[in-house]
N, C-alpha and C positions, 0 to 999 in steps of 0.2 A: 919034551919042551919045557922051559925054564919061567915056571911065572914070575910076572915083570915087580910083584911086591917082596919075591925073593933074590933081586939082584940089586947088585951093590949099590949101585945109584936109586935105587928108590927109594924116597922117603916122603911120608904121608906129611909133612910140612916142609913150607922150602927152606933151603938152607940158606942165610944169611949170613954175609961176609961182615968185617968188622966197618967197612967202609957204608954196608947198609946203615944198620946204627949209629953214626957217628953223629954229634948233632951239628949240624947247619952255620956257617960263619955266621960272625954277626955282622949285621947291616954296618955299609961305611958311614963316617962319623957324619953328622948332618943328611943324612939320611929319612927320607919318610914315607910311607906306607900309600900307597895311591887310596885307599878309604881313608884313610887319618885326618878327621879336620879339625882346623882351627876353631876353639869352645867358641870361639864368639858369631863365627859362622853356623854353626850347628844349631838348625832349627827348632831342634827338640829340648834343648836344653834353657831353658831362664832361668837370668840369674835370679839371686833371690833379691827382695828388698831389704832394706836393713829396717826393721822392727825395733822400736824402743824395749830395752834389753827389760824385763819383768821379773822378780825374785822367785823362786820356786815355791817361796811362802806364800806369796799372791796369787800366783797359778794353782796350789793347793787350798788353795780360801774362792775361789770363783771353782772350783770344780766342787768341793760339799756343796757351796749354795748352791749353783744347779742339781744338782743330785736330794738334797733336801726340798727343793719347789718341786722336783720332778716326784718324789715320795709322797708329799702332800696331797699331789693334783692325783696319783694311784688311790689312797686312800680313802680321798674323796669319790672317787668314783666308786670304790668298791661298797662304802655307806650308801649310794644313790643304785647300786645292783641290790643290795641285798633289801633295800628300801621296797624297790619295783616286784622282787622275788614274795615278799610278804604281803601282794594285793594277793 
């Protein structure tokens, strides 16, 4: 008897014609996708506001001062631990 992995039509993948791969028409012209919506419909999306446009010098100068108060307010505290450490 003739096992079925050693006759000709067995193959351990299937064989795929060139019509399997082919890719897909494209959609007719005006054409849309039944999930597709329209941005302004779409609940998840806000638009943005329009923000007074800010130089990256300025946004660069408001981030050290916070980062310089935020250093300060560390430092002080760590004077007012090693303060408490020392009773």
């Amino acid at each position: 008897m003739e096992k079925v992995e050693d006759s000709a039509e067995y193959s351990p993948y299937p064989k795929l014609t060139p019509e399997d791969v082919a890719q897909p028409p494209p959609p007719p012209v005006g054409h849309r996708d039944a999930t597709t919506m329209l941005p302004e419909s779409n609940p998840y999306i806000i638009p943005a506001a329009t923000a007074p446009s800010s130089s990256p010098k300025n946004t660069m100068g408001t981030v050290r001062d916070v980062l310089d108060k935020f250093g300060k307010e560390v430092n002080e505290a760590a004077k007012k631990t090693e303060d408490l450490a020392a009773f």
